[in-house]
C-alpha positions as CSV (number, residue, x, y, z in Angstrom):
1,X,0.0,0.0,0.0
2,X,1.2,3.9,-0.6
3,X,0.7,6.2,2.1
4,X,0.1,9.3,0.0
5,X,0.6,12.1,2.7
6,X,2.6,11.8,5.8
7,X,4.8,13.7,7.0
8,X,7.3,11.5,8.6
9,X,10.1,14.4,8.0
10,X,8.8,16.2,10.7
11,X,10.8,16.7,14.3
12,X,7.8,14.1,15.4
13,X,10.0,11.4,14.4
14,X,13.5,12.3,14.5
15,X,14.0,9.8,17.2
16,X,12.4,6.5,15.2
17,X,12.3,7.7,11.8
18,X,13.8,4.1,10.7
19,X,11.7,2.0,12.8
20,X,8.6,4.4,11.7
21,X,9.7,2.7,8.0
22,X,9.8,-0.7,9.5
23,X,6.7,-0.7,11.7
24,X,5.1,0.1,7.9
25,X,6.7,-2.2,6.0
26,X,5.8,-4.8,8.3
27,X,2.1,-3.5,8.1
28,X,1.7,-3.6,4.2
29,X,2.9,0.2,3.7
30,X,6.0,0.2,1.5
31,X,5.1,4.0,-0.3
32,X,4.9,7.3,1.1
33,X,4.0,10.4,-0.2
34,X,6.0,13.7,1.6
35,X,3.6,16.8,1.0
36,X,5.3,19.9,1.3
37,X,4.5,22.5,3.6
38,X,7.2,25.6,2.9
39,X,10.5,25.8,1.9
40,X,12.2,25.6,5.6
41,X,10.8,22.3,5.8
42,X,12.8,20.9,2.4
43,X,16.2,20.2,3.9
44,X,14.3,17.7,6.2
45,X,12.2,16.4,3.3
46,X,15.6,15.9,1.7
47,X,17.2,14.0,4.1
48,X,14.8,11.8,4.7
49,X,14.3,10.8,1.1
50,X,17.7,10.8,0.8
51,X,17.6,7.5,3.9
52,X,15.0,6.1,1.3
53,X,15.3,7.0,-2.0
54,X,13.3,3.8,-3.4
55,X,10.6,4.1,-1.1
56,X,9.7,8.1,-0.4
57,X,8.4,10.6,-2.9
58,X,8.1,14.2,-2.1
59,X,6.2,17.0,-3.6
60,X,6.8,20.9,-3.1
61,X,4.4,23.6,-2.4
62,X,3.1,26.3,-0.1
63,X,0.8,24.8,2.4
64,X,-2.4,27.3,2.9
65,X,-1.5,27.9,6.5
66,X,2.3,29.0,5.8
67,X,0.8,31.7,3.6
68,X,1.7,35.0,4.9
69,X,1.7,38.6,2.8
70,X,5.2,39.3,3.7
71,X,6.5,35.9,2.6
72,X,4.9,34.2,-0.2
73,X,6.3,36.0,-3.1
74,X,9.5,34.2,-2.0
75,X,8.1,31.1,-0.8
76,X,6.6,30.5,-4.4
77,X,9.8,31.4,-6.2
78,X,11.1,28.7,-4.3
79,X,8.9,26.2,-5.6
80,X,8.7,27.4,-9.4
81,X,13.0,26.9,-8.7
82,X,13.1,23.8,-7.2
83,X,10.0,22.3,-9.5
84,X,12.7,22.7,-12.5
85,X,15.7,20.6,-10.9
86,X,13.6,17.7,-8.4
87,X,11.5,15.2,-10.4
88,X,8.8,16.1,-7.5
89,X,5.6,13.9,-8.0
90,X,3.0,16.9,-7.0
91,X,2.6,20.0,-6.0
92,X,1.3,19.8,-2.7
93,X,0.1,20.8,-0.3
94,X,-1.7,23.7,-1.1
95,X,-5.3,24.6,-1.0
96,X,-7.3,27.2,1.4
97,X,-7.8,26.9,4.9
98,X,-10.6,29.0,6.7
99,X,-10.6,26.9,10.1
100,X,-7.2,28.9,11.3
101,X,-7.8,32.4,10.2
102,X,-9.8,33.7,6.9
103,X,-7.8,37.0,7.8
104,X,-5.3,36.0,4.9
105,X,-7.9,35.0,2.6
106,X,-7.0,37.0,-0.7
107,X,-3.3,35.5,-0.1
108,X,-4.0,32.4,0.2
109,X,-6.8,32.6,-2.6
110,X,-4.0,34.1,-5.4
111,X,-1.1,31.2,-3.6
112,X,-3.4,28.7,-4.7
113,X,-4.5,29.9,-7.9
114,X,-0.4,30.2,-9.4
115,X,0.0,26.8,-7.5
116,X,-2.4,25.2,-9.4
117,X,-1.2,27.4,-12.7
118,X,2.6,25.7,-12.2
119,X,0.9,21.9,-11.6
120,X,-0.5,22.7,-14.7
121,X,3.0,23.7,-16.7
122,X,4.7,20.9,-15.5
123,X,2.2,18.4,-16.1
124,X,2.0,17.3,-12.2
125,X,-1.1,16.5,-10.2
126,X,-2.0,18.6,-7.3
127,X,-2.7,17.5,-3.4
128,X,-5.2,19.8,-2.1
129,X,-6.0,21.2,1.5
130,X,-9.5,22.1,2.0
131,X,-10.6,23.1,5.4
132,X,-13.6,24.6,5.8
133,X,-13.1,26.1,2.4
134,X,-15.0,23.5,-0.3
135,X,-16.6,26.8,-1.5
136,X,-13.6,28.8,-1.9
137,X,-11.5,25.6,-4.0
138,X,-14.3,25.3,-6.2
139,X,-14.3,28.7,-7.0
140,X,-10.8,28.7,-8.1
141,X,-10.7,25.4,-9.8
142,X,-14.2,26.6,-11.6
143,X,-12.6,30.0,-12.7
144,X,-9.3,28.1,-13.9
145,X,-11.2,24.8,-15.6
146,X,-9.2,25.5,-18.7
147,X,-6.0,24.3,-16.8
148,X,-7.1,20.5,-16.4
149,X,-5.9,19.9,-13.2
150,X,-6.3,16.5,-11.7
151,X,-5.2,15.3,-8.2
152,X,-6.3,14.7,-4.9
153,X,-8.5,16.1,-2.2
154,X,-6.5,15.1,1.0
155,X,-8.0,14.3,4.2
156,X,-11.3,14.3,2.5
157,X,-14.4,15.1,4.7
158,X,-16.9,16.7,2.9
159,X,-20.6,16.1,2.2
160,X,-22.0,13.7,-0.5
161,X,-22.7,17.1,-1.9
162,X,-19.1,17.9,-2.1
163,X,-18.3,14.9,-2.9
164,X,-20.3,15.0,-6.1
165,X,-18.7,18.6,-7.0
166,X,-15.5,17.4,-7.1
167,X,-16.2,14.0,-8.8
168,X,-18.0,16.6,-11.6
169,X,-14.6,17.3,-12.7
170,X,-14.1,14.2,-13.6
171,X,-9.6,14.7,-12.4
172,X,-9.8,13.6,-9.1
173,X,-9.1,10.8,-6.4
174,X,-10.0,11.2,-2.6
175,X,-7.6,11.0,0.1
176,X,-9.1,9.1,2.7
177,X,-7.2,8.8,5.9
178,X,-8.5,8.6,10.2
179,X,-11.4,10.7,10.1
180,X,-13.6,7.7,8.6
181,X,-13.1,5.7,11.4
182,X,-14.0,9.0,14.0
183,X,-16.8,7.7,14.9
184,X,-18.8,11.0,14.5
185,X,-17.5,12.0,11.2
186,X,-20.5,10.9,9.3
187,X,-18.1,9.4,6.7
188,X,-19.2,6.6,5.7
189,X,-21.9,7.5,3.7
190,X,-20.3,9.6,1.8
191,X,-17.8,6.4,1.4
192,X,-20.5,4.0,0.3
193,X,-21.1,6.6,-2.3
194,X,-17.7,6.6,-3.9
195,X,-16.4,4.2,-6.3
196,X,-13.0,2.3,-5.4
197,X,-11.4,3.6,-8.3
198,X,-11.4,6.8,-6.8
199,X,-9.9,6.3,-3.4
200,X,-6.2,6.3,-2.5
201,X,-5.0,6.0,1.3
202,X,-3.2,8.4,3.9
203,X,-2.1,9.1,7.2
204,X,-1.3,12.9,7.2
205,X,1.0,11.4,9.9
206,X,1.3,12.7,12.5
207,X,-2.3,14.2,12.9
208,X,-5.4,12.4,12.5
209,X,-4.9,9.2,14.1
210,X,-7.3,6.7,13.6
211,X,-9.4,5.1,16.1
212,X,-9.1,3.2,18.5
213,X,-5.5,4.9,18.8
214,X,-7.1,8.9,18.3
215,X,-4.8,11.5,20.3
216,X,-1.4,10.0,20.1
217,X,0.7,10.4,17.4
218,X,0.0,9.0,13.5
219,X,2.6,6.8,11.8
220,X,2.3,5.0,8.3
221,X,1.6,1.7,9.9
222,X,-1.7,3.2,11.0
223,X,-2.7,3.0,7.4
224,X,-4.4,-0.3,8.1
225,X,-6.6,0.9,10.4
226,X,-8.2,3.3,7.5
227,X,-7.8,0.3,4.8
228,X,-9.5,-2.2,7.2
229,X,-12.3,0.5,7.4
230,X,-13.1,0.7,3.9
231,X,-13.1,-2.9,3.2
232,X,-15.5,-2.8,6.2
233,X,-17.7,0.3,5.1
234,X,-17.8,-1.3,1.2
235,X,-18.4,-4.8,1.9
236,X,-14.8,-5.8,0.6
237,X,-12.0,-7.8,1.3
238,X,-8.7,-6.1,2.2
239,X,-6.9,-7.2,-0.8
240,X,-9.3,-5.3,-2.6
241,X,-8.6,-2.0,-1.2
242,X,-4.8,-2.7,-1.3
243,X,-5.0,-3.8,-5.0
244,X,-7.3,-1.0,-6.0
245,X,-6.1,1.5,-4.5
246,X,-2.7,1.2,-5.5
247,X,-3.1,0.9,-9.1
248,X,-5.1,4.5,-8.2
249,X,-1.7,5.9,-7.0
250,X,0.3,4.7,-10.0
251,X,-2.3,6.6,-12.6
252,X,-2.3,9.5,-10.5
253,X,1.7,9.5,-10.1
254,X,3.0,8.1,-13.0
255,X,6.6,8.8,-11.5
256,X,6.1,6.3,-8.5
């Protein structure tokens, strides 16, 4: 299985970074997906890929919530730079976030756009962070439909509403990660819904842990837990979702 967002470069796991590997290899997981989050972060990236070339992929971008007015001019000229000389498999993750602040809004609304603008010249799918903003990515990927983007909508949790929206565009896979197995999340309805063809897995490691281990910190190997729920939610076996959901990743990211 391919965990297609964790972020196991983080300080989280600088003291078990190679067991982290190992505890998912011994679980099924032998892909991960690195999202990026802003440039500071990309020596870490590095390094780790660097400890596991085969098995990490990373992607650069400006995540919503490192958008600031003062900083993102430079923070995007880092990734249209880096984009050029890194076979990066996505730009990611970007998207909007209201649930922090909407105080930043316009930033984080013209961030996305030219993010989505250089997925689009380089021919790379995006990973999206929407937060309490459905509204606001739609209205940017409505207004820019000529670009074709295709890629994922991480940590999905939306409505069968929204779920139907973004299916409309007919480029896009769902991230699906802990919050279907929150009990409360209202998930798997919305899950029934969706066809297996359009599902890939994730951790966003460290953060949403899955039940029954919700508050301590994520790892890859939790991925399991979220694969063991689907099979559960769609009546399949876990071979299925394994199989399935890994030929997903390779259309999406033809580089992996």
């Amino acid at each position: 299985m391919t965990d297609t967002h964790t972020h196991l470069y983080l300080e989280d796991f600088d003291n078990d970074f190679d067991e982290i590997i190992a505890r998912a290899e011994h679980a099924g997981v032998n892909t991960f997906i690195f999202p990026a989050i802003e440039k500071s972060m990309f020596n870490r990236m590095m390094s780790a890929y660097l400890r596991y070339p085969q098995k990490i992929f990373l992607a650069t971008g400006l995540h919503p919530t490192s958008v600031q007015e003062t900083t993102y001019k430079q923070e995007i000229a880092f990734v249209e730079e880096t984009v050029k000389n890194f076979p990066f498999v996505a730009i990611g993750e970007i998207g909007i976030d209201c649930y922090w602040t909407t105080e930043n809004i316009v930033w984080q609304r013209l961030v996305f756009e030219r993010q989505i603008e250089i997925a689009a010249e380089y021919n790379l799918p995006v990973i999206i962070h929407a937060r309490n903003s459905f509204d606001e990515i739609f209205s940017i990927l409505d207004k820019r439909n000529d670009l074709k983007i295709r890629g994922i909508f991480h940590a999905f949790s939306g409505t069968v509403s929204d779920y139907e929206k973004i299916k409309s565009y007919g480029n896009f896979l769902f991230g699906l990660g802990g919050i279907i197995t929150f009990k409360n999340s209202g998930m798997s309805s919305v899950v029934e819904k969706m066809s297996m063809d359009e599902i890939v897995l994730e951790t966003d490691s460290p953060y949403l842990t899955p039940a029954p281990f919700r508050g301590k910190r994520n790892e890859s190997a939790n991925l399991i837990l979220v694969a063991k729920k689907i099979a559960e939610i769609k009546n399949i076996d876990m071979a299925t979702v394994a199989t399935q959901t890994t030929i997903n990743v390779k259309k999406m990211f033809p580089k992996i």
